[in-house]
VEXNU-879656 format. One record per residue: z, y, x of N, C-alpha, C, CB in turn. Coordinates in steps of 0.05 Angstrom, whole numbers, plus 32768, in hexadecimal, padded with zeros to 4 digits. Glycine has a CB too. Example, Ala and Ser with C-alpha at 12.3 -4.5 7.8 and 13.67 -1.06 7.14 Angstrom:
% residues 2
809C7F8E8108809C7FA680F6809C7FBE810880B57FA780E2
808E7FD38101808F7FEB8111809D8001810280727FF4811A
% end
This chain:
% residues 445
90E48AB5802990E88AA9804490CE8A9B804D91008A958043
90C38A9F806390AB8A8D807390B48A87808D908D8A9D8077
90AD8A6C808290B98A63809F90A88A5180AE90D48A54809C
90A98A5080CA908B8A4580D590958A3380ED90738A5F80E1
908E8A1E80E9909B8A06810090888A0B811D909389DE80F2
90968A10812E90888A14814490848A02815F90928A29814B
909989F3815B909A89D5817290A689C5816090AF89D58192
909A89AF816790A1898F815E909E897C817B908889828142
90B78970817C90B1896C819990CF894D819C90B7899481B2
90BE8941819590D38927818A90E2892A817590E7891F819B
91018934817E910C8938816B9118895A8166911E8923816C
911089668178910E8982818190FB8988816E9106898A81A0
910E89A3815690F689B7814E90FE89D0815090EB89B68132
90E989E2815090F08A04814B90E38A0E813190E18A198166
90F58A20813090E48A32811090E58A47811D90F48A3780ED
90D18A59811090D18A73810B90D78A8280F590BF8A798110
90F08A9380E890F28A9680CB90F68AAC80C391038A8A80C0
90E38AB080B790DA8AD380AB90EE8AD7809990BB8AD88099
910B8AEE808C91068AF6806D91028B13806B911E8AEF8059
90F58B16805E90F08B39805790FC8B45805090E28B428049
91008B58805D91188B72806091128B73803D910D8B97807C
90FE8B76802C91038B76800B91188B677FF790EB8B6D8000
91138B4B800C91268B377FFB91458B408007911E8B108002
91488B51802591648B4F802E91688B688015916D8B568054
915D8B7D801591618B967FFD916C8B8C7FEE914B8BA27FEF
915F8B767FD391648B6A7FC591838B687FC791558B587FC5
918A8B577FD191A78B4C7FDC91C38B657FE5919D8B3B7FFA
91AF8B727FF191C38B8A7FF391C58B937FD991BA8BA08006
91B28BA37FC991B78BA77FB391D18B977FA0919E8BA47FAA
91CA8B817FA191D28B6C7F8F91F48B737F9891C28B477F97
91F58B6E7FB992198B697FC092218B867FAE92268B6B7FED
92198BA07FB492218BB47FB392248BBF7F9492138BC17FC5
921C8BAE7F88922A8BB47F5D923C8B977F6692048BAE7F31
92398B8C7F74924F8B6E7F6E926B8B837F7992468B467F88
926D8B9A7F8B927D8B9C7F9592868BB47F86927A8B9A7FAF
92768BC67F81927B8BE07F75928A8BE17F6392698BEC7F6C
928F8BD37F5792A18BD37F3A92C28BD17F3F92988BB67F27
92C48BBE7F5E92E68BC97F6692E68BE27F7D92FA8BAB7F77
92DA8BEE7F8192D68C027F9392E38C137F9192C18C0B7F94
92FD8C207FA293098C387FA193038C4B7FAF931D8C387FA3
92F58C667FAF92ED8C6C7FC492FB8C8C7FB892CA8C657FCD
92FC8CA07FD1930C8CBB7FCA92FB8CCC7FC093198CC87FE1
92FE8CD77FA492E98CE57F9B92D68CD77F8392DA8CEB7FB3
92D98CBF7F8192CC8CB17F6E92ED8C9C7F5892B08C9A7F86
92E18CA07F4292F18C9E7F2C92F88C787F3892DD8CA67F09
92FF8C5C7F2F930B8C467F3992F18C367F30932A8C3C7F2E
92DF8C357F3F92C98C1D7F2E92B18C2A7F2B92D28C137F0E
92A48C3B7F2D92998C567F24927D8C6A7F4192BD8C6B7F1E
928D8C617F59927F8C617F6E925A8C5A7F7592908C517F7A
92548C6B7F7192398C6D7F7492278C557F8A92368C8A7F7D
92138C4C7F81920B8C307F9692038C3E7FA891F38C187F8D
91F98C5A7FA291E28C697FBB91FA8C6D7FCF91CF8C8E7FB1
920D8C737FC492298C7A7FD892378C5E7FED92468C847FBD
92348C4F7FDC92438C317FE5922E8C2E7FF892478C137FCC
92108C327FF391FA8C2D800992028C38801E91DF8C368004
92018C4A801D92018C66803192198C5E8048920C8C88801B
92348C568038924F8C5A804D92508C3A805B92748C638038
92458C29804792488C06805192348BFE805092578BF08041
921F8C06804F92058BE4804A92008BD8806091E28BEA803F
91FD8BF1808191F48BD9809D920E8BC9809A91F08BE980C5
92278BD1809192408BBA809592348BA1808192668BC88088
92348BA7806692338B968052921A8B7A8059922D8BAA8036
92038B8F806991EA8B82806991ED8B6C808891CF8B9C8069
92038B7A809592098B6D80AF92128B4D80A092268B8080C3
92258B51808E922D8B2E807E92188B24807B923C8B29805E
920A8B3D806991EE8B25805091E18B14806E91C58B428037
91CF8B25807C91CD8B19809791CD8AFF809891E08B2180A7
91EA8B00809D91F38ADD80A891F18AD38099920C8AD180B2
91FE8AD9807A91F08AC2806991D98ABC806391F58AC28056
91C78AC8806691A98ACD805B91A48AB3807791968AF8805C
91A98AB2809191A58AAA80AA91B08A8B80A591B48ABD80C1
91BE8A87809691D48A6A808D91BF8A5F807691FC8A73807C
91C18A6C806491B38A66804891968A57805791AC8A888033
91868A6F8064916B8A6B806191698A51807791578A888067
91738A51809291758A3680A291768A24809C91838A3180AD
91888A1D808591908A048079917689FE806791AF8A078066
91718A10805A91508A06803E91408A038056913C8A268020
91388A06806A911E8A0B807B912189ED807C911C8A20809A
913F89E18088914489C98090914289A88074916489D1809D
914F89BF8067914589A48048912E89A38035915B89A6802F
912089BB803A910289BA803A90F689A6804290F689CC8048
90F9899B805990F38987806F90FA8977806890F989898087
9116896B8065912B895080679130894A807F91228936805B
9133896A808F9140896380AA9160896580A89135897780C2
9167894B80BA9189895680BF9191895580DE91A1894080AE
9195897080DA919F897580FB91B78964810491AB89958100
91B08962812091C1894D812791D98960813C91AE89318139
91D38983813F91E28993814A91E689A5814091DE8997815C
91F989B8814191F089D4813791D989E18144920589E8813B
91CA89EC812D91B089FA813491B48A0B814091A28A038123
91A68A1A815C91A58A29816B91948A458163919D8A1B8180
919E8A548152918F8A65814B918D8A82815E91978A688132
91788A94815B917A8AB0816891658AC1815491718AAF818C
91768AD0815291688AEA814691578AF3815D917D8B02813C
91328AFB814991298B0D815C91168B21815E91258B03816A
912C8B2A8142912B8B46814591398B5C814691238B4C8139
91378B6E8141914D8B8C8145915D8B8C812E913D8BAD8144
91708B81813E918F8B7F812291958B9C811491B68B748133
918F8BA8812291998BC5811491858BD0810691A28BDB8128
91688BCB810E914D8BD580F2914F8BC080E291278BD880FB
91578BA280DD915A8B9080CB91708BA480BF91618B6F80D4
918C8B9F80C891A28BAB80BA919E8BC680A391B38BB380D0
918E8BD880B691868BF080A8916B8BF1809191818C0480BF
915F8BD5809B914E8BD7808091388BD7808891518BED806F
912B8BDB809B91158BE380B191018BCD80B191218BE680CE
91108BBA80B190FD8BA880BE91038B8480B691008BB080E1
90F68B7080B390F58B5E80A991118B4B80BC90D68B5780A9
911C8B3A80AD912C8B2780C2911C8B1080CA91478B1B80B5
911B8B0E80E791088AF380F091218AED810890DF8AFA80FF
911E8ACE810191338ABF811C91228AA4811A915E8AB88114
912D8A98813191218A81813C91398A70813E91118A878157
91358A55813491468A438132913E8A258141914A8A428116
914F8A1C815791448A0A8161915E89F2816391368A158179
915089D98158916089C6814F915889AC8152916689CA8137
916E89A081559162898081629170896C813F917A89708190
915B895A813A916189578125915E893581259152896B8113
9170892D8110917E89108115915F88FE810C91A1890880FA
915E88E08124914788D08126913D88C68109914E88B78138
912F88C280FF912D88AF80E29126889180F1910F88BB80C6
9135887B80E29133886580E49139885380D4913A886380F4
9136883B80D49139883080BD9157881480C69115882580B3
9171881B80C29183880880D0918087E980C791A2881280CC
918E87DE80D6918587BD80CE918F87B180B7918C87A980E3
918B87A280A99197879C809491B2878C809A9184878F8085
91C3878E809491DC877D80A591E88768809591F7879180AE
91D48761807991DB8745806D91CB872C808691C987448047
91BA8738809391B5872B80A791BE872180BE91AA873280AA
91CD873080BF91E1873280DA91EF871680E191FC874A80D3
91EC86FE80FC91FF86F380FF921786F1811191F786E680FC
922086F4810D923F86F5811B925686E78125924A86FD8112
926286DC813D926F86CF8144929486D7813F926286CC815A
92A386D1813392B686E4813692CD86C6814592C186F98111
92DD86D6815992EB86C38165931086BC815492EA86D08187
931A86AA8157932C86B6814B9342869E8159932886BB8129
9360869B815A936F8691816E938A868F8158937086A5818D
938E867A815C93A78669814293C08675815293AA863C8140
93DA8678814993ED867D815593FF8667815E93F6868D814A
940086598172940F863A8176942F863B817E940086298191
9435862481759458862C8173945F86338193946F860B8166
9450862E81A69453862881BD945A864C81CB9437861681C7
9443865681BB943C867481C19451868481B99423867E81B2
945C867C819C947586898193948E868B81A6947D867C817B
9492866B81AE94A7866B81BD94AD867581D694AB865981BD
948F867481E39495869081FE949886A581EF9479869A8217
948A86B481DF948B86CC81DC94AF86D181D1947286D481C8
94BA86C781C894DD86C681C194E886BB81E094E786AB81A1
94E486AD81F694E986AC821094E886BD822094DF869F8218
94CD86D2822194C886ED822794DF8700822594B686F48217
94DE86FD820594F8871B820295108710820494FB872E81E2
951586EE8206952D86E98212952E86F5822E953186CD8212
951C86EE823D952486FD825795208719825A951886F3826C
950F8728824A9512874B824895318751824B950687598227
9540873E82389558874B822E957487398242955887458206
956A873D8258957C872C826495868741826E957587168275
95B2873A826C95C28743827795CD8741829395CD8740826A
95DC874F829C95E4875382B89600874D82C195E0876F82BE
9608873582CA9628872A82CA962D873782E49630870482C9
9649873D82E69652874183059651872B8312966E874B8309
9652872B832D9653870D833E966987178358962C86FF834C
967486FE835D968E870A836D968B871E838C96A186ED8374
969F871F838C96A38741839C968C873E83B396CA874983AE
9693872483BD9680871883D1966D870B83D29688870E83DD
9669870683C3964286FF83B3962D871383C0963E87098388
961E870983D09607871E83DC95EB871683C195FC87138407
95E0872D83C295CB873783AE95B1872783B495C7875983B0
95A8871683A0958E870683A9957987128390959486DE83A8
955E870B839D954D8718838D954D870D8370953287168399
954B8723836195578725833D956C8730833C955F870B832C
9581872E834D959A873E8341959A8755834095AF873D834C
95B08766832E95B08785833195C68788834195B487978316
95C187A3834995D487AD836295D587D1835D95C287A38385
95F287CF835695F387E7834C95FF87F7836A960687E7832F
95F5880D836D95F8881C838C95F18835838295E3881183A9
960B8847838C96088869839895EB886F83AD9629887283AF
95E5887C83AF95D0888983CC95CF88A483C295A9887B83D1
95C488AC83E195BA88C183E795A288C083FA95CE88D083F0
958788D183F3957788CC83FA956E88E88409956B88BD83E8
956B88DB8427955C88F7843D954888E9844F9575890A8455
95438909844F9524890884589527891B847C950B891F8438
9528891484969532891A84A6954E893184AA951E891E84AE
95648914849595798920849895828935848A957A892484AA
9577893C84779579894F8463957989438447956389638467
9580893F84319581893C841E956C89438407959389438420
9565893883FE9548894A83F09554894883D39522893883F2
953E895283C49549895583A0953C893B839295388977838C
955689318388954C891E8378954C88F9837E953389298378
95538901839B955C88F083A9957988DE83A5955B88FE83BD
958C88EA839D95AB88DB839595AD88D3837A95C688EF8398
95C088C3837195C688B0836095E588A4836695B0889B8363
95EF88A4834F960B8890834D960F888283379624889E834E
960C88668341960E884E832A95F4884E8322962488518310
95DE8846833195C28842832D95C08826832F95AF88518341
95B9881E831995B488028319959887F3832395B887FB82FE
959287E8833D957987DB8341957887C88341956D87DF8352
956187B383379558879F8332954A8798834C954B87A0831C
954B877C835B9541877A83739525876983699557876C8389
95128773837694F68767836894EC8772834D94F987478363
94F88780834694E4878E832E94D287A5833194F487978319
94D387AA834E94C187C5835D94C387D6834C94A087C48363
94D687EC834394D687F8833594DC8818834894E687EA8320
94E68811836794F3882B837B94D2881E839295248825838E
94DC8833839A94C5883883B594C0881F83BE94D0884983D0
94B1881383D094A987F383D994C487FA83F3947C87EB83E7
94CB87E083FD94E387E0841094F987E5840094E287F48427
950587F383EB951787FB83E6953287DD83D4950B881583D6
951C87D883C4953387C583BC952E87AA83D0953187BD8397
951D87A283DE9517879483F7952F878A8402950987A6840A
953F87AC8409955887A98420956E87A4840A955F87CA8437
957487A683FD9587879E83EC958F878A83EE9582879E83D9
9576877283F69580875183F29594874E84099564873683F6
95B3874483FE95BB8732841395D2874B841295A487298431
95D68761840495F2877984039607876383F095E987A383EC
9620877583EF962B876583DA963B878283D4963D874383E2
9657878383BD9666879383B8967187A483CE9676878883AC
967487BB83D7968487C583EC967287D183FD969487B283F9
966087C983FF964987CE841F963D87DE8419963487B8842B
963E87F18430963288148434961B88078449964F88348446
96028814844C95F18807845795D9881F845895EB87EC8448
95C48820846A95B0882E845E9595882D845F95B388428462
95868839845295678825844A9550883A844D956588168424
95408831846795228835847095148833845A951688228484
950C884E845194F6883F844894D98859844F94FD88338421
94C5885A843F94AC8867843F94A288738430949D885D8442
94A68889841A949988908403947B888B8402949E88A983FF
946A888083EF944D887983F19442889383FB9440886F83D6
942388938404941788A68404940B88B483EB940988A08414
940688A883CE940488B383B9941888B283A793F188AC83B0
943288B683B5944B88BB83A0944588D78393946B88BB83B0
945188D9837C944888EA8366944E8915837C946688DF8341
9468890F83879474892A83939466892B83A79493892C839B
9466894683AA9453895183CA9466895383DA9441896F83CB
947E895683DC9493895B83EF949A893B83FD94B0896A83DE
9499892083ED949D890E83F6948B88F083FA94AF890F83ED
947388FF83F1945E88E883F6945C88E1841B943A88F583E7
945A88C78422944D88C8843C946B88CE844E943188E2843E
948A88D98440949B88DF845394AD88CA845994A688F4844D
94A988BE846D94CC88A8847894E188AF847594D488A48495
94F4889F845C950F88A484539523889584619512889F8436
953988A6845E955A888B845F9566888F844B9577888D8477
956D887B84379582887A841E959C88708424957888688406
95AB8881842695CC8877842C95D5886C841195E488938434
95E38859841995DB884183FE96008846840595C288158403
960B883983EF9627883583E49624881B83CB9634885683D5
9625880083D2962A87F083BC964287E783AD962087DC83C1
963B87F48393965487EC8389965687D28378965E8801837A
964187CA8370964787AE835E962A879B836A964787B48332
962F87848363961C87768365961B875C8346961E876C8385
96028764833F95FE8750831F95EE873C832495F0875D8304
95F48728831295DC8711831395D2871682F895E686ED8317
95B5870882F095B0870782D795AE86F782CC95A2870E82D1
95B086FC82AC95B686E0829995A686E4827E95DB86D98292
959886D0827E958586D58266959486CC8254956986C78264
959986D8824095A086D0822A959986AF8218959686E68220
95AB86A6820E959A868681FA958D869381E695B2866B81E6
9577867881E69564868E81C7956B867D81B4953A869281C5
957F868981A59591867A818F9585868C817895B8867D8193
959C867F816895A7868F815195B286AD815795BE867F8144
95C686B0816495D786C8816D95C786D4817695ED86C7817F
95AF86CF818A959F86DB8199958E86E88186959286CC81AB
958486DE8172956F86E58158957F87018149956C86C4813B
959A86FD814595AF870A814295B38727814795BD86FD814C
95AD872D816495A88742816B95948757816095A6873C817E
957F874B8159956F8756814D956D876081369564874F814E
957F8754812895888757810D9578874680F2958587768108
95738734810F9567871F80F89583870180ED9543870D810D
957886F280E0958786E280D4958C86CA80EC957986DB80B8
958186BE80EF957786A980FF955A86A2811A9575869B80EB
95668691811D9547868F813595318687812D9547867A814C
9532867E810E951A867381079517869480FF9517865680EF
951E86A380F2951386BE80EC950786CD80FF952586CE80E2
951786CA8118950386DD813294EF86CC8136951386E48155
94E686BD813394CF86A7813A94BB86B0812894D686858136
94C886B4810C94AF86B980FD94A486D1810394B286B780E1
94BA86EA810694B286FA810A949586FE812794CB8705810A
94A786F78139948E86F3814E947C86DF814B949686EF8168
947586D28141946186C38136944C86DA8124947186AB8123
945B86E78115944386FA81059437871681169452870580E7
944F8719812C944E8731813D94308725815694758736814F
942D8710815A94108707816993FB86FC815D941286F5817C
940286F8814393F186F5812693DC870A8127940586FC8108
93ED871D812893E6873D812293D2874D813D9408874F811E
93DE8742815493D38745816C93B58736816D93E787398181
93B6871F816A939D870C815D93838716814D93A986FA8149
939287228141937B872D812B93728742813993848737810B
93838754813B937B876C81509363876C816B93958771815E
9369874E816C9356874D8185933B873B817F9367874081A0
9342872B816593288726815D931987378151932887138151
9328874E814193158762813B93038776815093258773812C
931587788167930B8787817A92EA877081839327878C8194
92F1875A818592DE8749819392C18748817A92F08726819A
92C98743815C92B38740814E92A5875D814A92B987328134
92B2877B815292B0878B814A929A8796816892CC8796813F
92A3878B817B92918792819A927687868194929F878081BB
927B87628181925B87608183924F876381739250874D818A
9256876F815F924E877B81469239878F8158926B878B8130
924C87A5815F923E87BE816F922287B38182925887CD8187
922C879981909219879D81A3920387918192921F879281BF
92008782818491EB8773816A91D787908167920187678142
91EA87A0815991DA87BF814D91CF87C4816291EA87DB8142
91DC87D1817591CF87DD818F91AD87C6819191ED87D781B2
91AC87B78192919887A5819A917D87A9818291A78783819C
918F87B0816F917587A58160917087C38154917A87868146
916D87DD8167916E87F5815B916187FD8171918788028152
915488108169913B8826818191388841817B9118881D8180
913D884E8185913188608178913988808188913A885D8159
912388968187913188AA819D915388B88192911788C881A3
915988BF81A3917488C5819B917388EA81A4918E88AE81AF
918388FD8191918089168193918F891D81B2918D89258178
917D892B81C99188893381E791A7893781E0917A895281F6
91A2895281CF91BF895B81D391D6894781C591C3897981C7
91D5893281B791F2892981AA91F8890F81C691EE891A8180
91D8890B81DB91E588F981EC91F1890F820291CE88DF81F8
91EB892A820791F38933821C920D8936821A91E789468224
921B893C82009233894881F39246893181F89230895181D1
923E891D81F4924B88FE81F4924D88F58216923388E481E0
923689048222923E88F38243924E89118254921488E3825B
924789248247925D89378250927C89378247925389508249
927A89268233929A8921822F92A58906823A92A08920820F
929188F18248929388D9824F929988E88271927588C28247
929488F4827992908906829C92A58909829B927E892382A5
92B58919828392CB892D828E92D68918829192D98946827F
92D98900827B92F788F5828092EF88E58299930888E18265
92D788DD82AA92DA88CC82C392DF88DF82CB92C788BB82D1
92DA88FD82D492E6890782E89304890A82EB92DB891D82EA
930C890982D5932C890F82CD933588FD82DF9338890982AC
933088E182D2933888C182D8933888C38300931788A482C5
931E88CB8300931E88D3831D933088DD8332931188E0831E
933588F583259347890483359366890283379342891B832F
936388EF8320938288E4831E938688CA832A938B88E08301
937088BD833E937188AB8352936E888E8338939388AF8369
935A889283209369887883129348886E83109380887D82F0
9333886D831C931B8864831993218843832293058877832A
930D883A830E93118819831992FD8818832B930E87FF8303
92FF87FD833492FE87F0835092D987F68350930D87C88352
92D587EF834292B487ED833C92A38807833B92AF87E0831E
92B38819833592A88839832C92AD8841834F92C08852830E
92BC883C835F92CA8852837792B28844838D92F6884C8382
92A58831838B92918828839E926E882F839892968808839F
926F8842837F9251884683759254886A8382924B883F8347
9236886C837E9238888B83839231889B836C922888958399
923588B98367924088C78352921E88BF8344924F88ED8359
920888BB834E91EC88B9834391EC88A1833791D588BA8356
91FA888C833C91FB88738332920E8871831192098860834C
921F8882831B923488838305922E889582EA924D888E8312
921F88A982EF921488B982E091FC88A982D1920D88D282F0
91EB889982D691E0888A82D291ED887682BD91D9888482E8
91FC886B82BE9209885882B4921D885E829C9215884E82C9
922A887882A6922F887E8289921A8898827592518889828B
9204889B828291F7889C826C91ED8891825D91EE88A4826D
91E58871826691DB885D825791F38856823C91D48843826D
920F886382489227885B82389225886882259241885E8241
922788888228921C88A082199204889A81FF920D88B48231
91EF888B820B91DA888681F391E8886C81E991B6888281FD
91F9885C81EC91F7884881DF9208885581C69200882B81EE
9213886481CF922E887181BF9222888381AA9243888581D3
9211889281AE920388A2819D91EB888D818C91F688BC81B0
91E0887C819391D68867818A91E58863817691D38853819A
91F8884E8179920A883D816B921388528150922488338180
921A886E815D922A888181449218888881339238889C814D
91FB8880813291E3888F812691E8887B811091C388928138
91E78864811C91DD8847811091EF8842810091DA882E8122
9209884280FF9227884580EB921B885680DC9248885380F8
921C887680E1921D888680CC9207888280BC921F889F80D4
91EF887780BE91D6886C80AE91E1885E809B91C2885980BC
91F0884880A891F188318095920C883B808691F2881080A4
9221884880909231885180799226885E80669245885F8080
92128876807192078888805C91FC8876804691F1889C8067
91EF8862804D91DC8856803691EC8847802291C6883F8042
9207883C802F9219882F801D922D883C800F9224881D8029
922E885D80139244887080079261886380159245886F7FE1
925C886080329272885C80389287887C803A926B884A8053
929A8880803492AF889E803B92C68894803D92B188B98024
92CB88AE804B92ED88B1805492FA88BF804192F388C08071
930E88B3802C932388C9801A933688D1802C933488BB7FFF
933788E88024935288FC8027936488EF802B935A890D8012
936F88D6801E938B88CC8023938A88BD803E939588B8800A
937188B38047936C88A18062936E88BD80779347888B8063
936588C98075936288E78088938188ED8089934C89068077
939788F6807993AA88FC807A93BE88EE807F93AB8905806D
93B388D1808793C388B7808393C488BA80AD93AC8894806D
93A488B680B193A088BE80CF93AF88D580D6938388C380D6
93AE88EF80CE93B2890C80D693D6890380DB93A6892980B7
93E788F680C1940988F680CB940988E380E7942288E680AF
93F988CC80E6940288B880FE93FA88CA811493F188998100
93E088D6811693DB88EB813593F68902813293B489038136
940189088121941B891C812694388912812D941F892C810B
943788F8811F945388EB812A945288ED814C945688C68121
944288EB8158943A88DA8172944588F88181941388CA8178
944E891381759450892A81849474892F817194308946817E
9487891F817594A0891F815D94AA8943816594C188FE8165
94AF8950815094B38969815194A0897E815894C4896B815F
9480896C815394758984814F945E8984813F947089908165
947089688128945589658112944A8977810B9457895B80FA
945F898C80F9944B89AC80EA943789B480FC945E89CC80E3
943C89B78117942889C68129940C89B98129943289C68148
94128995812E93FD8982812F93F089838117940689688135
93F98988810593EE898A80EA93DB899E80E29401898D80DA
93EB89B180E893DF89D280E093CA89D480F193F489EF80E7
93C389CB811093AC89C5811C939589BF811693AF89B88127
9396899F810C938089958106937B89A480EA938189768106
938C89A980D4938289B080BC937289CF80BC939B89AE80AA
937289DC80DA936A89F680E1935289F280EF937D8A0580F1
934E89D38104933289D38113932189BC810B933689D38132
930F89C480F392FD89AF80F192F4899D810392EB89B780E9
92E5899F812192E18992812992FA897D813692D1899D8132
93178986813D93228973813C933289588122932E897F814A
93238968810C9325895C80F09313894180F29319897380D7
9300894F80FB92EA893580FD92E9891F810892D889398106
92FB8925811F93028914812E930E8904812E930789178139
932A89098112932D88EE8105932B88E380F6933888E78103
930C88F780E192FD88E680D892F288D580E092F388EB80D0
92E688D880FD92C888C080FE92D988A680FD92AF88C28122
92E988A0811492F78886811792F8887580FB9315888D8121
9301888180EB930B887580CA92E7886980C0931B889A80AD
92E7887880C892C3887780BD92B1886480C392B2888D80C7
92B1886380E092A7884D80F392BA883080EC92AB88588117
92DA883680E792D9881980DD92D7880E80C092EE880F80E6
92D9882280AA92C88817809392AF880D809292C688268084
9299881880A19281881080A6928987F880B2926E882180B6
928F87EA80C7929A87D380D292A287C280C292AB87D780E1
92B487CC80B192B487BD809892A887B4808892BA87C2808D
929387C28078928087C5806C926E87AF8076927887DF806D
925A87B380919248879D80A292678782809E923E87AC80D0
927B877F80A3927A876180B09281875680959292875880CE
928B875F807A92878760805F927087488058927E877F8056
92568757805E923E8751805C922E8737806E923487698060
9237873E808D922B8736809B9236870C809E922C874D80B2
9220870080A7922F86E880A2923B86E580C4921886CC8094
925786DC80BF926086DE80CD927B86C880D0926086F580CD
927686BA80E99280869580E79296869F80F79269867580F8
92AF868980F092C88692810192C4867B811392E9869580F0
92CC867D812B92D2866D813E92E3866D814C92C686698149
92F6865E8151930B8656815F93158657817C930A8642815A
9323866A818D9325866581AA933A867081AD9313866E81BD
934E867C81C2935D867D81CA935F869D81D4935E866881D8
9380869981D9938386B281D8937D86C781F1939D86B381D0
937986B18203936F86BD821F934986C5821A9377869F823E
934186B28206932686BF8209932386E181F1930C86A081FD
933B86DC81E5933686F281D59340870781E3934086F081BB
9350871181F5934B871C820A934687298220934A871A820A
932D8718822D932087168236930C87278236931E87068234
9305873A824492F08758824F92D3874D824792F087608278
92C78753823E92AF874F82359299874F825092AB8766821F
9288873982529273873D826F9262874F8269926087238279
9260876C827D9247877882839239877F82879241877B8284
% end
């Protein structure tokens, strides 16, 4: 094999890579006694089949394999020759005549062009200092949060025949709903229970409700939005022929014992604890998120270095699709819908490199510390992404265990937070005390 570097160009190189149609001979030779010996062919005894013959009927097939492997094999030594590691798959092209290589004719030469990962040296992260925030759980906090699902779980009393409906009550009512006098699909209901003020029906709708009581047929203006989900009724002026049959008040439940009860707990001091450890848990969650953002942005800062084109183009072409997605599904925030598409492209490419940055800088410092992902963490991830599809784990399963690159995908995550681990392990890192609104709280950018 000769192989001859032809551009160096940051992190961009090309080869040129000779092997000689002698050494592919070689190889052919070699497959064709590896194979001859189970060979059944008509006319030749079981094993016995002549190589000149096996040449003759298979070798452009046989030599078509060696080929690729010879093309795999030799790419890879050209590359660890060096102590390059590609940061993409190598872009290779044959270029020469596949069929005088195949037949023997003529030497194999291809050209391989590859962008290959920065060398740098990552920061040491016993250095590292770190703020981590963290927020006590106060009895105060517990007791809304058990006040909360006292009122989640509030029931619906009748109220007398002649009780008109004030905002909060339910109001259970028949309708029929048309659209110039015609009836549309999807529109009727009997014994639909609405809540007045929980906007949960069109705007206007539970509006007119206030002030019905038991008995009263009535009917209700209203407007379907202009981005209601149906094309038949966005933007169209309705009448709902209303029929009320009950009218409810609501009643929050006491947060007792009995109340704890329901849950199948023992007592109220037991649901207390329980939610007490249930925002415990929330707490941590969000102080990890918070020490774990400035962890990232620390690295990002104290790291330079060029980054391979293609793993940022791959990263802001997957950052595009989903704004366009987000886009077209009317869900861009307030800040993105007033920039123009040059501004935005801009902005998340700077996102793009921080991202490919940051993933360089992990995988460094895991590599150096033998950080890995076992099989049992991978398969631990692989059942939780299959629950989330109930009845169609085997499929979800048989998927990923069939497409490496979506394999990978739930490797990196695992990966990125052992490294995370690993740095705040090491790094010195002071707890400090604040609240739960600052933990939170959107990061300034």
């Amino acid at each position: 094999m000769d192989v001859t570097e032809t551009k160096t160009e940051g992190l961009s190189r090309s080869f040129s890579i000779r092997v000689a149609a002698s050494a592919l001979a070689e190889k052919l030779e070699a497959k064709i006694e590896e194979i001859r010996p189970q060979m059944q062919l008509k006319g030749f005894r079981p094993g016995k089949v002549p190589a000149s013959h096996v040449k003759r009927m298979y070798g452009k097939s046989i030599m078509g394999d060696i080929i690729q492997e010879v093309v795999t094999q030799t790419s890879q030594e050209a590359l660890d020759e060096r102590s390059l590691r590609p940061a993409q798959q190598p872009d290779i092209k044959v270029d020469t005549d596949i069929e005088k290589v195949a037949s023997g004719d003529d030497d194999l030469i291809y050209t391989m062009d590859v962008e290959v990962m920065p060398e740098f040296e990552p920061a040491d992260v016993s250095e590292l200092e770190l703020e981590r925030p963290t927020a006590p759980v106060s009895d105060e906090q517990v007791d809304e949060a058990v006040q909360r699902l006292a009122d989640n779980n509030k029931k619906y009393d009748a109220k007398a025949e002649d009780a008109k409906a004030e905002d909060g009550d339910a109001v259970v009512i028949d309708f029929v709903g048309k659209i110039d006098g015609e009836a549309f699909e999807g529109g009727s209901a009997e014994g639909q229970a609405v809540v007045i003020g929980e906007g949960r029906f069109i705007p206007g709708f539970e509006e007119q409700l206030l002030g019905v009581k038991a008995g009263d047929e009535t009917e209700l203006n209203v407007k379907f939005p202009d981005d209601y989900p149906s094309e038949n009724l966005k933007g169209k002026d309705a009448v709902f022929e209303v029929k009320v049959q009950e009218v409810r008040a609501p009643a929050t439940p006491a947060v007792d014992d009995e109340f704890a009860q329901n849950f199948g707990l023992e007592d109220l001091e037991a649901l207390k604890k329980v939610v007490r450890e249930q925002i415990e848990n929330e707490h941590k969650s969000l102080t990890r998120n918070k020490v774990k953002r400035s962890l990232l942005d620390k690295l990002d800062e104290l790291h330079s270095f060029d980054l391979p084109p293609g793993m940022v183009d791959a990263e802001f072409n997957q950052i595009w699709a989903q704004f366009e997605r987000e886009k077209e599904a009317g869900r861009l925030d307030d800040e993105d819908k007033d920039k123009s598409e040059d501004e935005l492209k801009e902005e998340y490419r700077k996102i793009s490199e921080r991202r490919v940055r940051l993933g360089l800088v992990l995988a460094e410092i895991g590599r150096d510390a033998n950080v890995v992902v076992t099989e049992e963490e991978v398969a631990r991830a692989l059942n939780q992404e299959a629950s989330n599809y109930p009845g169609q784990e085997r499929q979800i399963i048989e998927f990923y265990q069939r497409t490496p690159g979506a394999m990978a995908q739930l490797r990196a995550p695992i990966f990125e937070e052992k490294v995370v681990d690993y740095i705040l392990e090491r790094a010195k890192v002071t707890d400090v005390e604040t609240t739960r609104e600052e933990l939170e709280a959107e990061p300034e950018m």
